[in-house]
N, C-alpha and C positions, 0 to 999 in steps of 0.2 A: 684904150680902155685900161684902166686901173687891174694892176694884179686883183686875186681872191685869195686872201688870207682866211680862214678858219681859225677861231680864237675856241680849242677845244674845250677849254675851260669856262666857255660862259655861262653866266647863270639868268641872265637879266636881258633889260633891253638897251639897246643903242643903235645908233644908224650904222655902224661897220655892220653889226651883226644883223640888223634887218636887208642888208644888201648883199648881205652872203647867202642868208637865206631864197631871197632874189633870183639868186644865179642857182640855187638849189632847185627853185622850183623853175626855171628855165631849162634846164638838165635832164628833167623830166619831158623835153619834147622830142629830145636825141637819140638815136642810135645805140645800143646795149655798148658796143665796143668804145663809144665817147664817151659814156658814162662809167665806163669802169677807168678811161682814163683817167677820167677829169677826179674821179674817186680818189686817186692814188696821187695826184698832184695834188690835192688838197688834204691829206693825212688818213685817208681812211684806206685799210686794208683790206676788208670784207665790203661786197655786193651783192645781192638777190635782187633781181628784176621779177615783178610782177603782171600779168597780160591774164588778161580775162573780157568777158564780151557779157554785156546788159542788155536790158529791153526797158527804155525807158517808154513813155505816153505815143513816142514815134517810132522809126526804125532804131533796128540792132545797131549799139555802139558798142568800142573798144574801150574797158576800162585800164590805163596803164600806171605803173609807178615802181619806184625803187627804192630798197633802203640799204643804205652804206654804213658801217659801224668804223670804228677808230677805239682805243682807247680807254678815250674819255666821253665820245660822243655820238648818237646815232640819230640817223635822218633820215624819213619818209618823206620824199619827193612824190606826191602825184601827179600827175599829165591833163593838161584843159584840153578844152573844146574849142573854136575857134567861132567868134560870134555868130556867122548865119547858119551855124553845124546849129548853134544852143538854142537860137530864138525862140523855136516855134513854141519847142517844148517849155522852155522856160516862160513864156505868155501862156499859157494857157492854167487859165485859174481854174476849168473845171476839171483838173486831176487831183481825187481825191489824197487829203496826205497819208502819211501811213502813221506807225505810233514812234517816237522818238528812242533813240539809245537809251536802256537801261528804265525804258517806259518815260522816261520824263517827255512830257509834252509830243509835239508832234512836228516831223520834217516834211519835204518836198519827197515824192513818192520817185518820183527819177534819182535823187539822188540817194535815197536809201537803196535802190535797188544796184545801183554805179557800188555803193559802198560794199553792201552783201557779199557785192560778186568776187570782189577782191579781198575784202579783211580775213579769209582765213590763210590767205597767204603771206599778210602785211603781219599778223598775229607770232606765226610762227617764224617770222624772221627777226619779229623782233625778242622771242623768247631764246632763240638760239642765238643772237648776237647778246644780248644781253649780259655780259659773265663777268663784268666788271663794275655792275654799279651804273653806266654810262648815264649820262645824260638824255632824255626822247625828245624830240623835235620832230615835228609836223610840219607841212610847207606845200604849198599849192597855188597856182596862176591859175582864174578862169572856174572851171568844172573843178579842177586838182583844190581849190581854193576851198569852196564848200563839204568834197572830202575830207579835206585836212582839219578842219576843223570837226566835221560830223566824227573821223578819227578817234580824236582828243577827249571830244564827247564819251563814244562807245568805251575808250578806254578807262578813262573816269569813275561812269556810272555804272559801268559792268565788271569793272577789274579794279577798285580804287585803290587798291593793294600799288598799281603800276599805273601812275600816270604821267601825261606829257609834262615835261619842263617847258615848252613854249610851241606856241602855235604862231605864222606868220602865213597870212594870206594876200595875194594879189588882185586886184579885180575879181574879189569873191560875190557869186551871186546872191540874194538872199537866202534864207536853209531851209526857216526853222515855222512853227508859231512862237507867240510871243511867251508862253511859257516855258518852254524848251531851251528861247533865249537868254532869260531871265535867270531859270538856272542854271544856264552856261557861263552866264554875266559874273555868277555869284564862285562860281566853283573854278573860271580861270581867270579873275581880277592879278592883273600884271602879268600876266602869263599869255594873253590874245592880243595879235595884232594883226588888224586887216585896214590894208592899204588902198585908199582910192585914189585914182589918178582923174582926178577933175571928172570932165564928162560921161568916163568909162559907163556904156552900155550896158554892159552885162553887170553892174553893180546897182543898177536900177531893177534890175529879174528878181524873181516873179512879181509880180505885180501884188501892194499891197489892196488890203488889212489883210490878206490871208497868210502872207510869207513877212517877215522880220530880219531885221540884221542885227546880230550880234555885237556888243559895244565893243571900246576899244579902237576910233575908227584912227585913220593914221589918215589926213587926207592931203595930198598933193594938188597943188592950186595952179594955175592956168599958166604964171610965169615960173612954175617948177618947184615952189617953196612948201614945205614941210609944214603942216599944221597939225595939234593934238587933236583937235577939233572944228566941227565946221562952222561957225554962227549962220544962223538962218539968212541973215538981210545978206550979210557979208557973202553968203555962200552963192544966193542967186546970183548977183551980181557978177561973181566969178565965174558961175556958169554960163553964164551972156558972153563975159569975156571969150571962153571959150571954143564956145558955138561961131563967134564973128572972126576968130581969128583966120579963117579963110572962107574967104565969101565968096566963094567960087566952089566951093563943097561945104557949109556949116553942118549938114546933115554926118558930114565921115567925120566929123568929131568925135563921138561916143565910140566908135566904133578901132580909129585912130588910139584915144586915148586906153583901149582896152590893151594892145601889145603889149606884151612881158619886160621887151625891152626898152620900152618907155619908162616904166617901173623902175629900172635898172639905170636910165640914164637921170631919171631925174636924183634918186639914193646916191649916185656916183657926185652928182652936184654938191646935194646936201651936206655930204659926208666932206668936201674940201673947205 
């Protein structure tokens, strides 16, 4: 596996820095003491771990994440779900949504309530790391995905004084309605990126017209290849591909394609 360099300085997008990111939000699944190592091998001196517990439509989850400053740069890593932890909740269209960050439109009631539990901790680390100006950066695999961006959101339209310099998601599931999307569309044009890896399951949740996904999509194709976008014909096709590529399990594809660290090997390809 390829070192992780941090380019503390970046402003913009590229695949180094979408794969740094990557590994930010894969960091997010670890141990308090690997994260404040991994912290410190990658330039940041400051860490705050976050732990809190929600009630989403089913049982009580753990909401986790961290954010590390440096500098010039700070990073909110939130923690996923692991697909049969998300499913049920995430099918199920009749949980009413709740109202959106900053009132704009309307989100997934699980994960407003995941966000709640956590942002006044995620809030106040980023107020006290803050003293330089830094850079904010959001980043999430999975559940951490739809945070991170809901995040950016709340930051935005409740504090627009402070908002993120970029958001990168993994196998994020859908969030939002489509109003809520639209003004997110509008308010982080070059600023959002959400990553699909071909089949990923959890990038199909919650089931539409009532949940939406955010533009911006970054989509990885069945032989590993980087697209800005999907084309409809071209995309089914690919997802065929997919799904046949072991015909001895086609159903563990989506499921398969949702790991973090597939995300990460295929960004590592791209990126050579």
């Amino acid at each position: 596996m390829t070192a992780v360099t941090f380019d503390h300085q970046a402003t913009g997008y590229s695949i180094g820095h979408a794969l740094c990111m990557a590994h930010a939000a894969d960091l997010a699944y670890k141990d308090e003491s690997t994260i404040e190592s991994k912290a410190r091998e990658w330039g940041f001196d400051r860490v705050r771990h976050h732990h809190t517990q929600f009630r989403p439509p089913f049982p009580l989850e753990d909401t986790q994440a961290y954010t590390i400053a440096g500098d010039h740069m700070i990073i909110t890593g939130f923690r996923g779900t692991e697909p049969e932890q998300m499913r049920d909740w995430l099918s199920d269209a009749t949980t009413p949504p709740c109202p959106g960050p900053g009132g704009k439109g309307f989100m997934h009631y699980g994960f407003g309530e995941a966000l709640d539990s956590i942002w006044p901790q995620v809030r106040k680390a980023l107020g006290e790391f803050r003293d330089n100006g830094q850079s904010i950066w959001f980043t999430g695999h999975s559940l951490g995905g739809a945070l991170a961006m809901l995040a950016g959101a709340r930051l935005h339209f409740e504090e627009p004084r402070l908002t993120a310099d970029g958001i990168y998601t993994f196998g994020q599931p859908r969030t939002c309605d489509r109003l809520l999307a639209q003004e997110f569309n509008t308010a982080f044009a070059n600023r959002m990126y959400r990553f699909v890896n071909n089949n990923d399951v959890v990038a199909q949740l919650p089931p539409e017209p009532a949940f939406h996904h955010v533009d911006a999509l970054r989509y990885i194709d069945s032989k590993g290849k980087l697209h800005d976008a999907m084309p409809v014909i071209g995309g089914l096709l690919d997802h065929a591909k997919g799904y046949t590529a072991d015909m001895l399990a086609p159903a563990s594809d989506g499921v398969r394609d949702h790991f973090i660290h597939n995300y990460i090997d295929a960004l590592e390809k791209c990126r050579r």
